[in-house]
C-alpha positions as CSV (number, residue, x, y, z in Angstrom):
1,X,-30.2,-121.3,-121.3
2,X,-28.9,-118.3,-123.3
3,X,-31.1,-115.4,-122.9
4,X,-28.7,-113.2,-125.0
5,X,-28.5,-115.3,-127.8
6,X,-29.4,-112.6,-130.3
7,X,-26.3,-110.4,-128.9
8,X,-23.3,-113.5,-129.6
9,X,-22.1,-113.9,-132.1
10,X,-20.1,-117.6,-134.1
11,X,-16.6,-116.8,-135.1
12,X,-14.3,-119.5,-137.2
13,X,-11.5,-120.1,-139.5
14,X,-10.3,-123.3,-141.3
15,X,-7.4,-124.9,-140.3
16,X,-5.9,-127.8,-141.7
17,X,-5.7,-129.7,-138.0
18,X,-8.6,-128.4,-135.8
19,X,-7.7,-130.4,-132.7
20,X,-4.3,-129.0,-132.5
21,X,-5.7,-125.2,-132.4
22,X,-8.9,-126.3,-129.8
23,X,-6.2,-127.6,-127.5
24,X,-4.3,-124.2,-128.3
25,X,-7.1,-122.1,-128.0
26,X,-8.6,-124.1,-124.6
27,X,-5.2,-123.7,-123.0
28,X,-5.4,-119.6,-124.1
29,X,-8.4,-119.9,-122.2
30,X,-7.7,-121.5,-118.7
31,X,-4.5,-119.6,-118.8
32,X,-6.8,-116.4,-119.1
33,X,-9.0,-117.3,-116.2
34,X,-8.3,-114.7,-113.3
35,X,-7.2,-116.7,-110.2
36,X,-10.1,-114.9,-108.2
37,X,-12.6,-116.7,-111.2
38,X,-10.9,-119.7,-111.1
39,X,-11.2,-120.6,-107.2
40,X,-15.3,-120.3,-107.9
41,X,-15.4,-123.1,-110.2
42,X,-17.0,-126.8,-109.3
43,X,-13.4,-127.8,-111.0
44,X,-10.6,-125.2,-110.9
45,X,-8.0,-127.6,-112.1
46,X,-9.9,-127.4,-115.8
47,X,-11.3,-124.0,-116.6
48,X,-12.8,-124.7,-119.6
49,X,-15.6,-122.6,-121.8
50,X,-18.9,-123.9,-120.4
51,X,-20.2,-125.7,-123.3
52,X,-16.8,-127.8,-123.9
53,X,-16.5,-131.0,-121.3
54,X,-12.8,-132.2,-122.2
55,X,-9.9,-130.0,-122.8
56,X,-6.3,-130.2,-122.1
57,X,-5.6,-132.1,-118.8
58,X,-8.7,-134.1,-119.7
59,X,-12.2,-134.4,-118.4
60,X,-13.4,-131.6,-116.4
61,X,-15.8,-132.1,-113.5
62,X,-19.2,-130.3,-113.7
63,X,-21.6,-131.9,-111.5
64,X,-24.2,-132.1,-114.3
65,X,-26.0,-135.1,-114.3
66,X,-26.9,-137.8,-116.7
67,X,-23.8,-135.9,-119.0
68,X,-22.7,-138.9,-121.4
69,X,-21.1,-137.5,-124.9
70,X,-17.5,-137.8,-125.9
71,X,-16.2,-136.3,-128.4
């Protein structure tokens, strides 16, 4: 799926509560999403990362199928 995958690179940093700073960082995110970027997606109302189902607001809507995982 990633055909750059040599060219990204995995940054972290420990935290002592991790779901507080993903909600933090996934708001950051959909607050960041140019409106013009926004109106493309299959659900504009949760612009999340494309890898990351739930966020704040809740579940977003992808139209993958057979997409089960929580968590």
């Amino acid at each position: 799926m990633l055909s750059i995958l040599d060219g990204l690179y995995v940054h972290w940093a420990k935290t002592e509560n991790p779901e507080l700073v993903e909600m933090v960082m996934l708001t950051a995110f959909g607050e960041s999403v140019a409106d013009q970027a926004r109106s493309r997606l299959f659900d504009p109302a949760h612009p999340l990362p494309f890898a990351n189902l739930e966020g704040p607001g809740g579940r977003k809507q992808h139209g993958i199928q057979g997409v089960t995982g929580h968590g």
